[in-house]
C-alpha positions in Angstrom: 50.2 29.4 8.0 48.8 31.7 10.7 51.5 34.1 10.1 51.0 33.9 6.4 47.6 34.5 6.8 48.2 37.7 9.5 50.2 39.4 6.9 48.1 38.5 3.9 45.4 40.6 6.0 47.8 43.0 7.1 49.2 44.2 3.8 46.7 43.0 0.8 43.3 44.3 3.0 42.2 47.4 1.9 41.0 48.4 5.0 40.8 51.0 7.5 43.6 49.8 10.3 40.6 49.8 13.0 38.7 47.5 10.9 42.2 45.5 9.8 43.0 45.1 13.6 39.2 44.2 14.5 39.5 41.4 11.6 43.0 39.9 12.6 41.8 39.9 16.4 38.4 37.8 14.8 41.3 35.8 13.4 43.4 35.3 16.4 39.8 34.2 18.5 39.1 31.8 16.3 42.3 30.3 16.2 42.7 30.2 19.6 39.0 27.8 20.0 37.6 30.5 21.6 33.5 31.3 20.7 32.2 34.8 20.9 29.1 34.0 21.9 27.3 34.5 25.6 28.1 32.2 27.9 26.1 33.8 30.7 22.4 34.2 31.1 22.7 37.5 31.3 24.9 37.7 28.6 22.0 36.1 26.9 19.7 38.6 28.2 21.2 41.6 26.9 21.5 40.1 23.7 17.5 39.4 23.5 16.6 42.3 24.7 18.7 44.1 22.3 16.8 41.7 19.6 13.6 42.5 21.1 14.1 46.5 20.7 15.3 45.9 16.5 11.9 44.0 16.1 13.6 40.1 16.1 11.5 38.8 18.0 11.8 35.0 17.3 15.7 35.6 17.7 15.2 37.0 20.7 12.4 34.5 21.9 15.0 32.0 21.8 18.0 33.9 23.3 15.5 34.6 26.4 15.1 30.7 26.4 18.4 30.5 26.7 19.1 32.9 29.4 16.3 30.5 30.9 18.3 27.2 30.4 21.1 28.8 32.6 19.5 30.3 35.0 15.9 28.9 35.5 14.4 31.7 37.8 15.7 34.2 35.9 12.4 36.3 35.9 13.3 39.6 33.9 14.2 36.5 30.9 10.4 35.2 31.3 9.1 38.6 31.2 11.4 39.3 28.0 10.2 35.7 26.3 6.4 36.6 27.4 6.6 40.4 25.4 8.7 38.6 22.4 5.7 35.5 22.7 3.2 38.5 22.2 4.7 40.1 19.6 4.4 37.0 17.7 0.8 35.9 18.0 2.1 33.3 20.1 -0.4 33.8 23.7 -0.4 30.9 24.7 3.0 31.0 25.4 3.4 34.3 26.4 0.8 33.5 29.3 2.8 30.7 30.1 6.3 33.1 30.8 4.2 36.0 32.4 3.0 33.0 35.0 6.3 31.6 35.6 7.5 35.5 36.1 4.9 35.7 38.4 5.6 32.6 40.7 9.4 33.7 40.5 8.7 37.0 41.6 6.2 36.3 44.6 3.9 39.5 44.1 3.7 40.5 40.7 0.0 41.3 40.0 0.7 42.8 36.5 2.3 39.5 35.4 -0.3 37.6 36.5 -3.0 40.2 34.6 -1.0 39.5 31.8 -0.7 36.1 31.4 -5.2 36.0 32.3 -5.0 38.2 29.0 -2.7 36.6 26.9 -4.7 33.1 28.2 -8.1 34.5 27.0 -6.6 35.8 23.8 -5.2 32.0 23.3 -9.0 31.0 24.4 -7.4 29.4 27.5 -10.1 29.8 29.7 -9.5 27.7 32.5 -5.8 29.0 32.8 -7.1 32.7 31.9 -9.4 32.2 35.2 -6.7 30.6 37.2 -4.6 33.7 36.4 -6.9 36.4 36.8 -7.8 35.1 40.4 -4.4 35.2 41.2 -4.0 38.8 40.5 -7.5 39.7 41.9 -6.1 37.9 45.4 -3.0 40.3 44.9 -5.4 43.6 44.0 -8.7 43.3 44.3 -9.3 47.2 42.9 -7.2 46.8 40.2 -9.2 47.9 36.9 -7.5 45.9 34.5 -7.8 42.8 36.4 -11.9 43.3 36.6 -12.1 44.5 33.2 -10.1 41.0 32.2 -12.5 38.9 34.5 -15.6 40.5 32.8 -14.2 39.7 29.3 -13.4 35.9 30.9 -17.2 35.9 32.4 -18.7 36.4 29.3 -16.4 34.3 27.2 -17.5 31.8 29.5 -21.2 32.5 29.4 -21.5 33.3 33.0 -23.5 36.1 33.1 -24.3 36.8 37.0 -20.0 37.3 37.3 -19.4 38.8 34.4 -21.7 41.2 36.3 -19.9 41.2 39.4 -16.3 42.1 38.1 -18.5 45.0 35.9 -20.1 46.3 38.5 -16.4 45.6 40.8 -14.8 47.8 38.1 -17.6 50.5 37.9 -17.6 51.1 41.4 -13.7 51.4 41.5 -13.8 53.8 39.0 -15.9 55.8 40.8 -14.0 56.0 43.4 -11.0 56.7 41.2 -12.9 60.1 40.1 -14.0 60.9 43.8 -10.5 61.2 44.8 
């Protein structure tokens, strides 16, 4: 049967003999059991990312997720999930990966900025605050983090900090400009 088949391909195929070979070694594979799939998490990985760049982002979502299954502190898979997450509307989520990124990776103050904004954008206050501090302990002159905790302060209603982190943000701009 398998030899049948080979030379049915082989001889009836109009095909290019790159594209013949290609198809009979497709053939062989899945004779032979064998899946060609990943079987790594980065395998996985490179295969999200890919998805990520052509715009498939749920595809890619769950090959990220994945990657995460086989390796659980894989933090450039988080980060991936995170951006896909965004792409779909889907914050809450995303804030969750770019926290987990951000306890994997130790120091990370942009993750941590962008789960606090993906976590406001969710209305996640209380995990928006928890996130925001975290990066603030990190970088207390970072822009974007003060600029995030204003927005948080006044989603929140509280005024006198929403102040502060201005007023923190101002005054680190300034001395942005001076230097």
């Amino acid at each position: 049967m398998k030899v049948l088949t080979l030379s049915i391909i082989t001889n009836i195929c109009p095909m290019k003999t790159s594209a013949r070979y290609s198809l009979i070694f497709a053939v062989a594979l899945l004779w032979a059991g064998l899946q060609v799939n990943a079987q790594s998490a980065k395998d996985y990985l490179k295969i999200a990312q890919n998805d990520l760049k052509e715009k498939n982002y749920q595809e890619a979502a769950k090959r990220f997720g994945k990657a995460i299954q086989l390796e659980p502190g894989f933090e450039r898979a988080y980060t991936g999930r995170a951006e896909a997450h965004e792409k779909l509307g889907e914050f809450a989520s995303a804030g969750d990966d770019w926290f987990k990124a951000a306890e994997i990776s130790g120091k990370k103050n942009d993750y941590f900025a962008n789960a606090g904004k993906n976590y406001l954008q969710a209305e996640m206050l209380v995990r928006a605050e928890e996130a925001l501090n975290k990066a603030f302990e990190q970088d207390s002159k970072n822009m974007d983090v003060l600029q995030l905790q204003t927005r948080l302060y006044l989603s929140k209603g509280d005024f006198y900090r929403a102040h502060l982190a201005a007023s923190a943000a101002v005054g680190q701009k300034r001395t942005l400009i001076n230097t």
